[in-house]
Every structure is written in structure tokens, then in C-alpha cells.
C-alpha positions in Angstrom: 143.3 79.2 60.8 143.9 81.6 58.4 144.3 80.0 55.1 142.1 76.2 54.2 142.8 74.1 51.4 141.0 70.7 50.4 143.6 68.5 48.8 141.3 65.4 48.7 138.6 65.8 45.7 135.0 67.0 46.1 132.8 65.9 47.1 133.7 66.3 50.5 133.2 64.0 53.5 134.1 61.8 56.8 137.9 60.8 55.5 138.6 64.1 53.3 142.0 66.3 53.9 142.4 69.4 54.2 146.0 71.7 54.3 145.9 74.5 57.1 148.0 77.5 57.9 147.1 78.7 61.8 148.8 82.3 61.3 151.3 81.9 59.2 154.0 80.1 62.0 152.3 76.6 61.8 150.8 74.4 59.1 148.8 71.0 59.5 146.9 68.1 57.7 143.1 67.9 59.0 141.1 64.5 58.3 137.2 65.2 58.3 136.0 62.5 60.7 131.9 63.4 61.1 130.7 65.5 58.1 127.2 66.9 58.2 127.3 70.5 56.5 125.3 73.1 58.3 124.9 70.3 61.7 128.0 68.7 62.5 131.2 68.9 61.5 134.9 67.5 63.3 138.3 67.5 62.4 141.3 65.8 63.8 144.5 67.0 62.9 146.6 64.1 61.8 149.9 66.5 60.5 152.0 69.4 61.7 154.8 71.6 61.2 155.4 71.9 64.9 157.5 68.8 66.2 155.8 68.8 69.5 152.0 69.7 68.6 150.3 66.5 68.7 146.9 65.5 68.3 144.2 68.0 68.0 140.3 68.0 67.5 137.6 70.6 66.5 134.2 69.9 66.5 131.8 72.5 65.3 127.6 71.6 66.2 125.0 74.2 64.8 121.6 74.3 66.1 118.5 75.7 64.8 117.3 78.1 67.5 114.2 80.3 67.8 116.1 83.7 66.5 118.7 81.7 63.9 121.0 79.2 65.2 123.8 78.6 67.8 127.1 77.5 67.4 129.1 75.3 69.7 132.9 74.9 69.1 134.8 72.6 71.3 138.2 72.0 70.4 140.9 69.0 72.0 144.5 68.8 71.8 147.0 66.3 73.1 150.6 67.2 72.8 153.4 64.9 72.3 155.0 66.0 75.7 153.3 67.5 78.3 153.8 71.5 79.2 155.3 73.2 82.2 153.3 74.2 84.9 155.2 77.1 83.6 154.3 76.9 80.4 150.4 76.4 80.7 150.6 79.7 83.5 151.8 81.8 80.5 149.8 79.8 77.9 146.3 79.8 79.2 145.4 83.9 79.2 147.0 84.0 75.4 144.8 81.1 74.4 141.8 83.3 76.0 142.9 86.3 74.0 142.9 84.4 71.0 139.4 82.8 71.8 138.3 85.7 72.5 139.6 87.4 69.2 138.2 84.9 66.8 135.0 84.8 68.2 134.8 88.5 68.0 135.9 88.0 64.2 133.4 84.9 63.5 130.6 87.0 65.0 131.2 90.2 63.1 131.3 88.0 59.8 127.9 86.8 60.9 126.4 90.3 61.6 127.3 91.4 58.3 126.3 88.3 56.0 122.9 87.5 58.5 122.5 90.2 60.6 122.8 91.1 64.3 120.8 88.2 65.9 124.0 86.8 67.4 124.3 86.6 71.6 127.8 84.8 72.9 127.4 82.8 76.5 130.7 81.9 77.9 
């Protein structure tokens, strides 16, 4: 995601909206559907810009752990037609990449603002 917008009013909770842009070539409607700041939080993309995208979910659980917290981010997705065997060959070692790439970014935005406590297992 590179650019968030609420478009339902604050305060924010289960049933608010939000506008995403996922790199400039995509851009979706999220609807919040468990909100507990600094916990839990999911959201199910309802909208997109991509004709065959489908349903999506993201669910983000922090836990408090002995040296600061860990995060677990599982994400779904359903498309409206099924991929190529083809397709999902190519697909699955760019989705890694970009796993990879924005975990790399989300952890060095945690080193900086809390500090180096941060291990990755997976």
C-alpha cells in the first residue's frame, strides 16, 4: 500500500472505509471488520480497480512480548477467476520478493522510531 485514506469520519472502527493505492497501478475500498488499535486489526477489501481482483483480507495481531512486541500479518485473497498453473508459477517468487521487501521496509521503520529489538521468523 502506498498511499491510505479514511473516507468514513473518525472515530474509527469495525464498519469504517478506507481508499488505498497498492503502487500506484491498483486502487481499492477496505471495510474495517475487527478494530482493536495496537491488538487487532482486519480489513477486507470490498472495491477495486482491477476487474479480476476479488476478495482480499488482511489481518494484522500485535503481541506484547518480553523484548517489545511481535507482529503477525496474514493476509487472504480470492479472485474472481482462478489463475494458471502458469500464472501462480510466475506469480509466487514475485509475491515473495515483495513480502520480503515490505517487511524489510516495516522493520527498518521500527528500528528507527523503537529501536533495534526486532527478530523476523519465517
Amino acid at each position: 500500500i502506498t498511499k491510505a485514506k479514511w473516507t468514513s469520519p473518525a472515530p474509527h472502527r469495525v464498519g469504517s472505509i478506507r481508499a488505498i493505492e497498492v503502487l500506484t497501478t491498483m486502487a481499492a475500498t477496505e471495510e474495517v471488520i475487527v478494530w482493536n488499535p495496537n491488538h487487532h486489526l482486519v480489513f477486507l477489501m470490498s472495491e477495486s480497480s482491477r476487474q479480476n481482483t476479488g476478495a482480499s483480507a488482511e489481518e494484522f495481531r500485535i503481541e506484547t512480548t518480553e523484548h517489545g512486541c511481535r507482529l503477525t500479518w496474514s493476509t487472504g485473497r480470492r479472485p474472481r477467476k482462478p489463475p494458471s498453473w502458469l500464472m501462480r508459477a510466475y506469480a509466487r517468487p514475485a509475491i515473495k520478493r515483495a513480502t520480503r521487501r515490505q517487511l524489510s521496509k516495516l522493520r527498518k521503520y521500527a528500528n528507527q522510531r523503537f529501536g533495534p529489538a526486532i527478530t523476523y521468523s519465517g
